[in-house]
C-alpha positions in Angstrom: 0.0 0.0 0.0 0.8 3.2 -0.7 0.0 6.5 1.2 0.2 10.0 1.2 0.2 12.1 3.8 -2.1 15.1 2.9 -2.1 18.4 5.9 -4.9 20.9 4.4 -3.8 24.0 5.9 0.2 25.7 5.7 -0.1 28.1 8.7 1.4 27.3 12.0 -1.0 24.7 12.9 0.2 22.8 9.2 4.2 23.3 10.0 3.7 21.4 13.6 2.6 18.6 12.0 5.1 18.4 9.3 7.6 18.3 12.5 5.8 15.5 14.4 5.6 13.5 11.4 9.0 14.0 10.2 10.3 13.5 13.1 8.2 10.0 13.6 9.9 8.9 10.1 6.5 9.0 8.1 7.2 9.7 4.1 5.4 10.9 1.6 4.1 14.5 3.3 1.9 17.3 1.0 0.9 20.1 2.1 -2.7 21.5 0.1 -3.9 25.2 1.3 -6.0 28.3 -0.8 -3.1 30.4 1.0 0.6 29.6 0.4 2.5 30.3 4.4 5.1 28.6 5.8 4.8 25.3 5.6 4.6 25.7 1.6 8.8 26.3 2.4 9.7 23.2 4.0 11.8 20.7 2.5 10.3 17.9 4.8 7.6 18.2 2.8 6.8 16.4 -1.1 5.2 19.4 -2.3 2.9 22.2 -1.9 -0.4 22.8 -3.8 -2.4 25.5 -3.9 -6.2 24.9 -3.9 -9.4 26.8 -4.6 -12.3 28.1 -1.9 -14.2 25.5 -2.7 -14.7 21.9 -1.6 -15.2 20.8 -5.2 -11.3 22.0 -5.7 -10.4 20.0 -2.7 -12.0 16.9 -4.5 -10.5 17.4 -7.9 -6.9 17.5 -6.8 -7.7 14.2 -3.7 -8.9 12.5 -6.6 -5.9 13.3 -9.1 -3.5 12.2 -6.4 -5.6 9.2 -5.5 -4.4 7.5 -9.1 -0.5 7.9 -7.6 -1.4 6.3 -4.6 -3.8 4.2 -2.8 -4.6 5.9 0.7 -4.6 9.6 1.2 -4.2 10.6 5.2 -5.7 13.5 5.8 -4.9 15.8 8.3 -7.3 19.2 7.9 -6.2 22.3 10.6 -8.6 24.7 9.6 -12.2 24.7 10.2 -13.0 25.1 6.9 -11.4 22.7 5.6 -13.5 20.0 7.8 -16.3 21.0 6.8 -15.4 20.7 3.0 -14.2 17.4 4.0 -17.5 16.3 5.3 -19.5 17.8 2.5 -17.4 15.8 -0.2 -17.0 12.8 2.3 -18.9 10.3 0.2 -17.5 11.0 -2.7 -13.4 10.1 -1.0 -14.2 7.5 1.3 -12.9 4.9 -0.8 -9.1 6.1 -0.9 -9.2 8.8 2.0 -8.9 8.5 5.4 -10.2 11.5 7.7 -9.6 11.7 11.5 -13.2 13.5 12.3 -16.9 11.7 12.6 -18.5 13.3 9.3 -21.8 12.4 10.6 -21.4 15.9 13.3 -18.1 17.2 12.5 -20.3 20.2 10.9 -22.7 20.6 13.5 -20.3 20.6 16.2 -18.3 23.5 14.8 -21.4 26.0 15.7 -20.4 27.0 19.2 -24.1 27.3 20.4 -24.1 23.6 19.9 -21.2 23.1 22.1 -22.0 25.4 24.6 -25.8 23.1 24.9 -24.0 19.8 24.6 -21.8 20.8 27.6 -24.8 21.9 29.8 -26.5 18.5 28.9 -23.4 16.6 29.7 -22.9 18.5 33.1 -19.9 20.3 31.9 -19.6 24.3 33.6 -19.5 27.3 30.8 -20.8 31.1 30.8 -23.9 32.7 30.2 -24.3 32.6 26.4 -27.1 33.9 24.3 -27.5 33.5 20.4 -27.7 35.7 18.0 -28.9 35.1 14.1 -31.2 37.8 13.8 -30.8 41.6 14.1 -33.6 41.7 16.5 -31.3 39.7 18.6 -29.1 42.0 19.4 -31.9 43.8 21.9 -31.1 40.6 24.0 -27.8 41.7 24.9 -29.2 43.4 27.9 -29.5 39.7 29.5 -26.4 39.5 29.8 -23.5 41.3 32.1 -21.0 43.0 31.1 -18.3 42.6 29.9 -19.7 40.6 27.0 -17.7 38.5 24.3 -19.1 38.0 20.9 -17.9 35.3 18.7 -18.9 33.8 15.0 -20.6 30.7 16.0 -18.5 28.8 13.1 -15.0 30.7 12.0 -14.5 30.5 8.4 -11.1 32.1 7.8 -11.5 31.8 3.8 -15.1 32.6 3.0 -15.6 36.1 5.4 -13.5 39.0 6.9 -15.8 38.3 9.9 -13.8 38.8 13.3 -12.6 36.3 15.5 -13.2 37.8 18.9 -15.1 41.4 19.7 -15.1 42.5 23.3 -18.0 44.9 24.5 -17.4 46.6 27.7 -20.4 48.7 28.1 -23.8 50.2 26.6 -21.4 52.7 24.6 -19.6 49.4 22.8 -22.6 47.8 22.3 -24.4 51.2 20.5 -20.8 51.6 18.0 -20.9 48.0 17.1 -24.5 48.0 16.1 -24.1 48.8 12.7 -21.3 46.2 11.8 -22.7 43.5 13.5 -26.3 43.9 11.6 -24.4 43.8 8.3 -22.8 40.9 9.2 -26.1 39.0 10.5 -28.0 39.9 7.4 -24.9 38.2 5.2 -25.4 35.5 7.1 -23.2 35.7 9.8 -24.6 34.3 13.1 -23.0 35.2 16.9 -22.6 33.4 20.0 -22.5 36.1 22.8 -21.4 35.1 26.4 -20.5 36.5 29.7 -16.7 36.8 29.9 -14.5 34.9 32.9 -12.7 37.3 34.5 -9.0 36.5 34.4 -6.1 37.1 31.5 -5.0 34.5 29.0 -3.0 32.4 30.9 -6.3 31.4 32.7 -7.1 29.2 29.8 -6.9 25.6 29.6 -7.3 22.8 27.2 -7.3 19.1 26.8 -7.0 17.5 23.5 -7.0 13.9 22.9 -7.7 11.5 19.9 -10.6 9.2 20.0 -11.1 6.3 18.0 -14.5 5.5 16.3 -14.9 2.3 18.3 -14.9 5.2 20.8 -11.1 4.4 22.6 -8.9 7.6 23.8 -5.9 6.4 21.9 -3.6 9.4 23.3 -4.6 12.4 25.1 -2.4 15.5 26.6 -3.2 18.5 28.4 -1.7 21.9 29.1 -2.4 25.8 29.2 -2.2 29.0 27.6 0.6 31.2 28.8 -0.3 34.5 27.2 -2.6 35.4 24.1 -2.3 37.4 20.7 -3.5 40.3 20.1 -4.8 40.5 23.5 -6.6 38.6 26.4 -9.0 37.2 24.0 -6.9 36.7 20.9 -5.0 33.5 20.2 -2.0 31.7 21.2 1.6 33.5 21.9 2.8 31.2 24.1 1.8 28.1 25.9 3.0 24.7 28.2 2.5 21.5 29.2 0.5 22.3 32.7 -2.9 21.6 33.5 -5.0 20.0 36.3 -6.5 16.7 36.3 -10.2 17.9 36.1 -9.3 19.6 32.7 -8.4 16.1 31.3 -11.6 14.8 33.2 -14.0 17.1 31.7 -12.1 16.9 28.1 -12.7 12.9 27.8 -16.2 13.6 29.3 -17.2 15.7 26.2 -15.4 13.5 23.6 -17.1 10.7 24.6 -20.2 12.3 25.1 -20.2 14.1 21.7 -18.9 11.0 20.0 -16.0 12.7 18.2 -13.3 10.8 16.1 -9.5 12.1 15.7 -8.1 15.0 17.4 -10.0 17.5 19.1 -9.7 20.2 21.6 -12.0 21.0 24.7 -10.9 24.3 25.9 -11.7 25.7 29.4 -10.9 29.2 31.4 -11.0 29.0 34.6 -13.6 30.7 37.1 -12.0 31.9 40.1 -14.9 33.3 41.2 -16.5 29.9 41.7 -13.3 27.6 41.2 -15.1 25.5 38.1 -13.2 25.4 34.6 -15.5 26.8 32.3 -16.0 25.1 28.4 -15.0 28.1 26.3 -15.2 26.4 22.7 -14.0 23.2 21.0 -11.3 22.7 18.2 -12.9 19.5 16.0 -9.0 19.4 14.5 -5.1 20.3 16.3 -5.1 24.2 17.4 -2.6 26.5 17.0 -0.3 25.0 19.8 -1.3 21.7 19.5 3.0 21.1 18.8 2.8 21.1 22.8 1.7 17.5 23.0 4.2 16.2 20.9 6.7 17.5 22.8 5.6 16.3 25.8 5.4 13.1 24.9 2.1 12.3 23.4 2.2 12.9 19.0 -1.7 12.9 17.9 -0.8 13.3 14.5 1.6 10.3 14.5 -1.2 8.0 16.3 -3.6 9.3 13.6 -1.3 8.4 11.0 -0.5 4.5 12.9 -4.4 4.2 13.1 -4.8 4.9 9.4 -2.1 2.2 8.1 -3.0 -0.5 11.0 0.4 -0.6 12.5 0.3 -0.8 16.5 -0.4 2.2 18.7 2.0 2.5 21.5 1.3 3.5 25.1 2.3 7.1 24.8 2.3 9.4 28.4 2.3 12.8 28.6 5.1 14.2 30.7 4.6 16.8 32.9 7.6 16.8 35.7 9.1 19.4 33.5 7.7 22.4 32.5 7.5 23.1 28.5 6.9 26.6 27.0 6.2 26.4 23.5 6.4 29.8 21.8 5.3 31.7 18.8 8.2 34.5 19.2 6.2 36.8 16.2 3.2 36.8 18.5 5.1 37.7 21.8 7.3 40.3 20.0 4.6 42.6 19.2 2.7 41.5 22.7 5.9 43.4 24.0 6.5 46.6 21.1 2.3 47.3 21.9 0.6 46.0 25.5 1.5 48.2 28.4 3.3 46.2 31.4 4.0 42.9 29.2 7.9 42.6 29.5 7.0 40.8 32.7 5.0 38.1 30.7 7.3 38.1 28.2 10.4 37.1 30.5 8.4 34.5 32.3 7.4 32.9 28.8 11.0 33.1 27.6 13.3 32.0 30.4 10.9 30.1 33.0 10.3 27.0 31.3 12.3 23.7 31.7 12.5 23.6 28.5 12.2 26.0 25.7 10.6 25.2 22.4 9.6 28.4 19.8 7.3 27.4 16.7 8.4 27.1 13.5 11.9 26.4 14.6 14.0 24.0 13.2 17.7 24.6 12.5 17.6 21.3 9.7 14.4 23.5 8.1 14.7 27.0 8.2 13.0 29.0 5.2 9.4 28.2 7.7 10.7 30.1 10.3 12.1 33.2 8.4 9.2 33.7 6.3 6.9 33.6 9.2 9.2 36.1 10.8 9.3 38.3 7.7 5.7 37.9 8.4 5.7 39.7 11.8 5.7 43.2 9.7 2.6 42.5 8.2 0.8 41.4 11.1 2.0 44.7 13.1 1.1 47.0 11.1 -2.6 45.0 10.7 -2.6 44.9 14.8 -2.1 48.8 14.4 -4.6 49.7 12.0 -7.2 47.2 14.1 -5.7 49.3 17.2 -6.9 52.8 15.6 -9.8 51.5 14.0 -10.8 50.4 17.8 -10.0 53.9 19.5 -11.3 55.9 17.3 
């Protein structure tokens, strides 16, 4: 048999599994993504193919690369890219293996569905309210302030929609009116909810892969250190340190929902009431997801083993020493733009154990220098999102 490793996404989610399966010794890696980032430029990789927005593109080249060989492995990091996977799935079953139950993988991207599967399954999370019409918006006065909005699916290639808006008061609420109606009457639907007091390094996560005979088959846990562009934003740094309830309430909901593959409860913690509250759920590996690999447990790898039926070994995560796994190009401009972060910055740098930045790879390097070449662009978008913001 002959397989092909295919990783549907080049950002930094797509390079850490290129390392993790490199480094288990698994050939025969291509990397497929609309955009070309950095892990278009690594030589571990076969080759790099650009793609259209469309599932229907995503088909046509699976099925041109299905007459080279006879199993494709595929390993999809973006949201959107799971659900074009499950719309084409009966079409590539026959030569394609997928790490996500296609039956719900789509449905349990909308965050409203998370947030009522956790309630039924006795797991703690916020206040939330939806929001799909514009009349909804008048039901904002439920909840308390501060209040986080959210898209209740992310799709990175089909809107400009934004990831995370934070309204502080009435005021917010009355300048944001406008944008958010336009976006609901595209189409656009919200999840608002009552934010957790507490910075980024309050969030957890637990992500584990589950079989579809329903067997954890490797499972890690760990903990944001600090967020990008701010408390709300996404990883900058993270480790390998979590409590024991975070892994308790992550296997609870895999089971519970009946996902396959690699997914990725993620909790903040309440210190108000001591509970770790469900914030969302990844249905594929995160940004930092490289964190499990390094300590011990590579999700990728077992997905992989699963795939061509060899045996799964007994991996353990290990968490005597502490790992920080950092994305310098977030942390840089944490530090050039957020009052009173050097402080952060030091402990994320020099505090860890062991010290592991993203993208690095002195036997690979072009991934690494064109995602810091790419730290210009980001700051001056950070900027213009800064003044759009205040003013």
């Amino acid at each position: 048999m002959k397989y092909a490793n295919i990783i549907l996404g080049s950002y930094v989610n797509g390079y850490s599994i290129i390392q993790e399966l490199s480094e288990n010794g698994v050939p025969e890696i291509i990397v497929m993504d609309a955009d070309k980032d950095v892990s278009a430029y690594s030589k571990k990789i076969r080759k790099f193919i650009r793609i259209g927005h469309s599932a229907e593109s995503i088909f046509s080249v699976l099925k041109e690369l299905s007459a080279t060989y006879d199993t494709l492995i595929l390993y999809p990091n973006q949201d959107i890219y799971v659900e074009y996977l499950c719309r084409i799935f009966p079409k590539i079953q026959d030569f394609c293996s997928v790490g996500f139950n296609p039956d719900n993988a789509i449905e349990y991207q909308d965050k409203m569905v998370q947030h009522k599967l956790c309630r039924k399954l006795g797991i703690p999370c916020p206040n939330v309210i939806l929001i799909n019409k514009v009349q909804d918006l008048n039901r904002l006065n439920v909840l308390s302030f501060p209040i986080l909005i959210k898209p209740t699916k992310r799709d990175n290639l089909c809107t400009n929609v934004f990831r995370n808006l934070l309204l502080q008061n009435e005021k917010d609420v009355e300048s944001n009116i406008s944008n958010l109606s336009t976006y609901i009457e595209g189409g656009v639907s919200f999840i608002a909810s009552e934010v957790i007091p507490g910075d980024g390094s309050n969030i957890y996560a637990y992500t584990g892969y589950r079989s579809k005979e329903g067997e954890i088959l490797g499972e890690w846990i760990g903990k944001k250190l600090s967020q990008f562009p701010d408390d709300y934003g996404v990883f900058a740094s993270a480790s390998n340190q979590a409590p024991n309830i975070v892994l308790e309430q992550g296997q609870k909901l895999l089971h519970g929902m009946d996902l396959w593959g690699i997914n990725e409860p993620e909790f903040k913690f309440d210190s108000r009431d001591g509970l770790f509250k469900l914030m969302e759920i990844n249905l594929r590996p995160m940004m930092w997801h490289r964190v499990g690999a390094l300590s011990g447990v590579p999700l990728n790898y077992i997905q992989y083993l699963q795939a061509v039926g060899r045996k799964i070994p007994d991996f353990k995560q290990e968490q005597n020493k502490k790992i920080h796994f950092i994305y310098l190009n977030h942390e840089l401009i944490n530090l050039f733009r957020r009052k009173h972060y050097f402080k952060f910055f030091k402990y994320n740098l020099f505090k860890g154990d062991k010290r592991i930045f993203a993208l690095w790879d002195k036997k690979d390097l072009l991934p690494f220098f064109y995602g810091f070449i790419g730290i210009i662009k980001k700051y001056k978008r950070y900027r213009i999102r800064n003044k759009n913001a205040n003013s």
